[in-house]
Structures are given as C-alpha cells and as structure tokens.
C-alpha positions in Angstrom: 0.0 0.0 0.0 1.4 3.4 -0.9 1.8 5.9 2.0 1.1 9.3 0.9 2.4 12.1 3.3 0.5 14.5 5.0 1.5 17.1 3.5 1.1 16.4 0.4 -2.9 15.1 1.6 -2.9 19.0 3.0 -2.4 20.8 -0.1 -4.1 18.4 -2.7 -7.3 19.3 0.0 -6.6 23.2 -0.2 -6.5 23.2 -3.7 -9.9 21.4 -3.4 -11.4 23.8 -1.5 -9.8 27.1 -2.9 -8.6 26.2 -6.6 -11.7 25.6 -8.1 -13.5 28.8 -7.5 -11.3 31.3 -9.0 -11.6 30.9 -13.1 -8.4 30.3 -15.4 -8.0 33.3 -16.7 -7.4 35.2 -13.1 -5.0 32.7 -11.7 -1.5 34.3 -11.2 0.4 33.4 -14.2 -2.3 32.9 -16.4 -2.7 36.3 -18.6 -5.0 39.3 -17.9 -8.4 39.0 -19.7 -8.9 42.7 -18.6 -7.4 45.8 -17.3 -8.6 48.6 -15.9 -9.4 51.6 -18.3 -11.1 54.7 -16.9 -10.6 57.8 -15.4 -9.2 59.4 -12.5 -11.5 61.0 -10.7 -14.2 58.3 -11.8 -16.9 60.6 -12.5 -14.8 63.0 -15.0 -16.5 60.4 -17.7 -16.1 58.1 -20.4 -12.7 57.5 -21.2 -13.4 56.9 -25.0 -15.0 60.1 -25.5 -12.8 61.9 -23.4 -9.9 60.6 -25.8 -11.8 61.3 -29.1 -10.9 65.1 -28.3 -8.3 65.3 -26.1 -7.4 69.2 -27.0 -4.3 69.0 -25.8 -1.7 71.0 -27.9 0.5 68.9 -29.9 -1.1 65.6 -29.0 -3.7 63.7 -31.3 -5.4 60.4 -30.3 -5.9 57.3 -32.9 -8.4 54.1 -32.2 -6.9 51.8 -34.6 -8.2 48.1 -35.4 -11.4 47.5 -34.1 -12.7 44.6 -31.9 -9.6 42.0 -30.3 -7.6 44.5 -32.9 -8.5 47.7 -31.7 -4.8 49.5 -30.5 -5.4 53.3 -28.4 -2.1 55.4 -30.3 -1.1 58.4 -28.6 1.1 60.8 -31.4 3.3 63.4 -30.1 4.8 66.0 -31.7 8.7 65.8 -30.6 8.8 69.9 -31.6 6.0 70.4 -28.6 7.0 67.3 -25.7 10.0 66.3 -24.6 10.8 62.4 -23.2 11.3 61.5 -20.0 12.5 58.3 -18.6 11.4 57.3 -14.8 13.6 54.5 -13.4 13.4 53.2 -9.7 14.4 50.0 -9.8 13.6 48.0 -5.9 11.5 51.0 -4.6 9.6 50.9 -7.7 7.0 54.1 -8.5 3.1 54.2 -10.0 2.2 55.2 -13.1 0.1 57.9 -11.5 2.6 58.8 -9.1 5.4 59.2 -11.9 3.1 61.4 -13.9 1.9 63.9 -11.1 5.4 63.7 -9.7 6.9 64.4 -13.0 4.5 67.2 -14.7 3.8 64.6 -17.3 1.6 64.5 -20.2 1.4 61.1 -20.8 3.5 58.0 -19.3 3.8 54.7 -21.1 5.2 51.3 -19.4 6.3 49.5 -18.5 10.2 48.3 -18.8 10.5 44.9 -18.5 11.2 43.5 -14.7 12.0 40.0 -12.9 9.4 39.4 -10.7 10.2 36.8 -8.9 13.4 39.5 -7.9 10.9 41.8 -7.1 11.3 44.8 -8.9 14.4 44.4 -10.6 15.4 45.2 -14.2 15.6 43.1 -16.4 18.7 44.4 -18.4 19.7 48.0 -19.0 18.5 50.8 -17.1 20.5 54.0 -17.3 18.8 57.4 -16.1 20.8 60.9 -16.4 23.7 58.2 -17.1 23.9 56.5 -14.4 23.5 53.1 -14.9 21.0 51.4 -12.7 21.5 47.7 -14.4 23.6 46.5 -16.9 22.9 45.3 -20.3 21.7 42.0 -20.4 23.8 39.9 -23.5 20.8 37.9 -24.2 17.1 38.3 -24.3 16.0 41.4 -25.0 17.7 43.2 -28.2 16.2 46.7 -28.3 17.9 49.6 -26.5 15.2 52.4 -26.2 17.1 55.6 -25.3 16.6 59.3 -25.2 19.6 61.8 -25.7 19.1 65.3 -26.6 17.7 65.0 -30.0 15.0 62.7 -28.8 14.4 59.2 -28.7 16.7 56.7 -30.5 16.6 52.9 -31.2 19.9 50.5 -31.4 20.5 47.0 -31.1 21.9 45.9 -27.6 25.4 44.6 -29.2 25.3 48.4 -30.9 24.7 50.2 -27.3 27.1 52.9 -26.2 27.2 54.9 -22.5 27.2 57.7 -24.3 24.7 57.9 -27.0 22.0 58.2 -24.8 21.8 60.2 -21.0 18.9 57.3 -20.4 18.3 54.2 -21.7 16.3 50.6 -21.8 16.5 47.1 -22.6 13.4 45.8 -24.0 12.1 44.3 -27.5 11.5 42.8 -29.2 11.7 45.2 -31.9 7.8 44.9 -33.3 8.8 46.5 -36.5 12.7 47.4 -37.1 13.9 49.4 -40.2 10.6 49.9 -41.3 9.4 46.0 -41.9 7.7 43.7 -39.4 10.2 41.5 -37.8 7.3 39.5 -35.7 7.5 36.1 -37.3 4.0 33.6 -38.0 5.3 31.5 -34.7 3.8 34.7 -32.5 1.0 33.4 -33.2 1.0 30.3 -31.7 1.9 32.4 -28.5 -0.8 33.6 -25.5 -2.2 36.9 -26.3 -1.4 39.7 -24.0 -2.1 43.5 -23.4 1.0 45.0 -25.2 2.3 48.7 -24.7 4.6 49.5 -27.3 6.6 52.7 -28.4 6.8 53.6 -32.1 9.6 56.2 -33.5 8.4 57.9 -36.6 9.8 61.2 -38.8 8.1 64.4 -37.2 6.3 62.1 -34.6 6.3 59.7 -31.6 3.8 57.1 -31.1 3.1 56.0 -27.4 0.7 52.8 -27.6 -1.6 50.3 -26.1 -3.5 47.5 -27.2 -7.3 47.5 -25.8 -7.6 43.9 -25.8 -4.8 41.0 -25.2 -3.0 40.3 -28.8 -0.3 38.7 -30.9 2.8 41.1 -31.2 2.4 39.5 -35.3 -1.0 41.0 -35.6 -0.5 44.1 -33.8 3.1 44.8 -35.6 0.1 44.1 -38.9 -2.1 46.7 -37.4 0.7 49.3 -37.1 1.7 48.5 -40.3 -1.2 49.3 -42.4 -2.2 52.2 -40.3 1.8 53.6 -40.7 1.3 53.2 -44.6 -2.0 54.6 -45.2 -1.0 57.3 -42.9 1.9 58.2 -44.9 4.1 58.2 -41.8 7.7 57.2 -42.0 8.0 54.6 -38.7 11.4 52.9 -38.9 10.9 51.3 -35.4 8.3 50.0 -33.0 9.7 49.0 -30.0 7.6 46.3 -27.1 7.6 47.3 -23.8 6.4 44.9 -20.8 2.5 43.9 -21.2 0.0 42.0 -19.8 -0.6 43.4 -16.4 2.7 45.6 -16.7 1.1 47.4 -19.5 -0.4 50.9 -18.5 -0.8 54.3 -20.4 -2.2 57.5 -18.7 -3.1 60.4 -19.9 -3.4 64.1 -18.2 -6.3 65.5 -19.7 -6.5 68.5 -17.8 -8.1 69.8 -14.0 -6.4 67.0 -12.3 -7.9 64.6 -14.5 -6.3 61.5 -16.0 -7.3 58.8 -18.3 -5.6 55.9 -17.6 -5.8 52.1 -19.7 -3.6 49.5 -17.2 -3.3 49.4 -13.5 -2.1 53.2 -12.7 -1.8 52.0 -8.9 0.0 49.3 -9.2 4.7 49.3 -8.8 6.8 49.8 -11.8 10.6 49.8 -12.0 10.5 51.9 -15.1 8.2 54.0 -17.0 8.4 56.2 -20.4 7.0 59.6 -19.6 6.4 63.0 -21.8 5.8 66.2 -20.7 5.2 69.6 -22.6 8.1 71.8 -23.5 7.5 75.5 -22.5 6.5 77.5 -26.0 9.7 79.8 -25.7 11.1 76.1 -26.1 9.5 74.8 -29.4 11.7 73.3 -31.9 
C-alpha cells in the first residue's frame, strides 16, 4: 500500500477547497483577460469620449483596429514634448505617481522587470547616465534611449554609454527598419495587453493594445495604419505587457485617463511632458 504524506494530503485538500473557485484566466500566471481603463476621478467620464478630443496642444489620439484589434495610439509632436525616462528599480513608482510627480503628459510602461526578484530590471536601465542595471547579452535586443535629439533605437550589441543620457532594454523590436520582424510563430503564443513605443519622422507614437494580442498582428495593425497614414515609422519598440502594461493620460483639472493598473509598482516607465513655447523646436 502506498503511504502518501501529510503534506502532500494538506495541499491536494486546499486546492480542493480554494482552486476551483477562481476561473483560469485570473489565476497568477495565467494572462489578464482585462485591465482597468477609466478615469481618475471616476466621474470626470467616459474614457473613449474623453480621448476622441483630447485638446491638448500637440497631441492627437488614434483608435486603430477595431474589436480584439483595436490599438489606443497616442502621437506626439517631438517639436512640442520632450521624453522623460522614470527608473526606480527596488523602490519601484506608479504610473500615476510618476506622472503627477513628473509634470507629465502622458506615461507609457512599463520596462521589462523579474518578478520573482521583485522589482528588478531586467537588463539595461540607465537614467541621467547613471546606470541602474547593466545590459543583459541575451534576451531582450532593443535599447530604447533618449539623448538630446529625442528618442533613438539601437540594437543591444550596438549600445554605447554615451549615445543616450537614459536608456532601456526591451524588445522585441515589433517592426525594425521599417518592416515587421514578428515572425507567424507569434502566433501560436498567449495573447497579452501589449504597450509599445513607435519612433516615426516628425512624430512619436506612445501605444496600447485595448484587448490582449499577438505582437504579429499588432506589428500588422501598425503597419497598415503607418502606410495609409503616410508616416515614415522605422521602429516600433515592445515594452512589458500584460498586467505591466499601462498608459495615462493628463487631460487636464487633475484629471487623467488611464488604460492599465495606474496603482500598481513599476521599476520603469516612459514619460512625456510639454516643452514650454519659448522652447519649441
């Protein structure tokens, strides 16, 4: 007769109890099916409409796709924001927090993190150039950084100290010199909430997806939107998603827009904020 321990008897009898309750989809590990996407306060109201006509100078909102498809794209005019990169890796900061502690427009995240170290890059994190963690040789191949002509793209083996003041590892690269570099085998991947930073001529694009999605078919998305657009967008770079994807917006009398968790601890965020007009480029 086979003796099984009482341990073993415990847990099989909590999972019994507790496991059954709580559908797939919400387990830890298992991705988000949802995120939060409203406003801050709650009654300012509906965060679609709100976003159709944002009138904020220099900033023009895009629902692209529609359906599972449907991305929210944020386009910047470099000449009128600057970018801003937030990194505290360990203490970790909100989305909210970065943005009113900031005087940010909009924040986009989130870099990519270990979390079973907590909140730990994963890779490079350089800020005002100082490194906060080194880049990772494998992995991740995209190094997002912002130096004082804006925001730049290299490949991690092409990364320099000094050709950016602040800098991340993340990736992949959705679309790199132009062409989608997601291959058909993305799509036999989960789908997850994706936030994702495009770097076009005379524009930026900070993005979210508003419904979990292959990186394949929302690099596909991008693409035809890019092209019909006539905008020239050499690289679109993925940032950490699923519940680690988050966008807010400052829309104006304290009010923000948010699609993500903007409670919840990052370790690094993308923000921009509004140059002052005796600034424009």
């Amino acid at each position: 007769m086979k003796v099984v321990p009482r341990l073993l008897l415990l847990t099989w009898a909590v999972l019994g109890l507790f496991g059954c309750d709580e559908a797939p989809a919400n387990r830890p590990g298992t991705p988000a099916t949802s995120v939060p996407f409203g406003t801050v306060p709650e009654a300012a109201g509906d965060p679609r409409l709100m976003l159709a006509s944002p009138a904020i100078d220099g900033l023009t909102t895009h629902f692209v796709g529609s359906g599972e498809d449907e991305l929210l794209l944020l386009e910047l005019d470099p000449a009128k924001f600057e970018p801003v990169l937030i990194g505290m890796p360990r203490q970790g900061t909100s989305a909210e927090d970065a943005l009113r502690g900031n005087h940010l427009t909009v924040v986009l995240g989130s870099g990519f993190v270990a979390e079973l170290r907590g909140l730990e890059p994963v890779g490079l994190l350089q800020v005002q150039g100082q490194i906060l963690s080194p880049v990772q040789g494998y992995g991740y191949t995209r190094i997002l950084g912002i130096n004082d002509q804006g925001i730049g793209v290299v490949h991690r083996d092409h990364y320099q100290r000094d050709l950016f003041h602040s800098a991340l590892q993340a990736g992949p690269g959705i679309i790199e010199q132009g062409e989608l570099d997601i291959s058909e085998a993305d799509l036999q991947r989960p789908k997850y909430f994706r936030s994702f930073l495009a770097i076009c001529a005379n524009r930026w694009v900070a993005g979210v997806s508003l419904a979990p999605t292959h990186l394949r078919t929302l690099g596909q998305t991008l693409a035809g939107f890019f092209d019909a657009s006539g905008w020239q967008c050499d690289d679109v770079v993925n940032l950490a998603g699923d519940r680690q994807a988050v966008l807010l917006l400052a829309a104006g009398d304290k009010t923000l827009i948010y699609h993500g968790d903007p409670k919840t601890y990052k370790t690094s965020l993308i923000g921009f904020r509004t140059v002052p007009a005796a600034e424009f480029r």
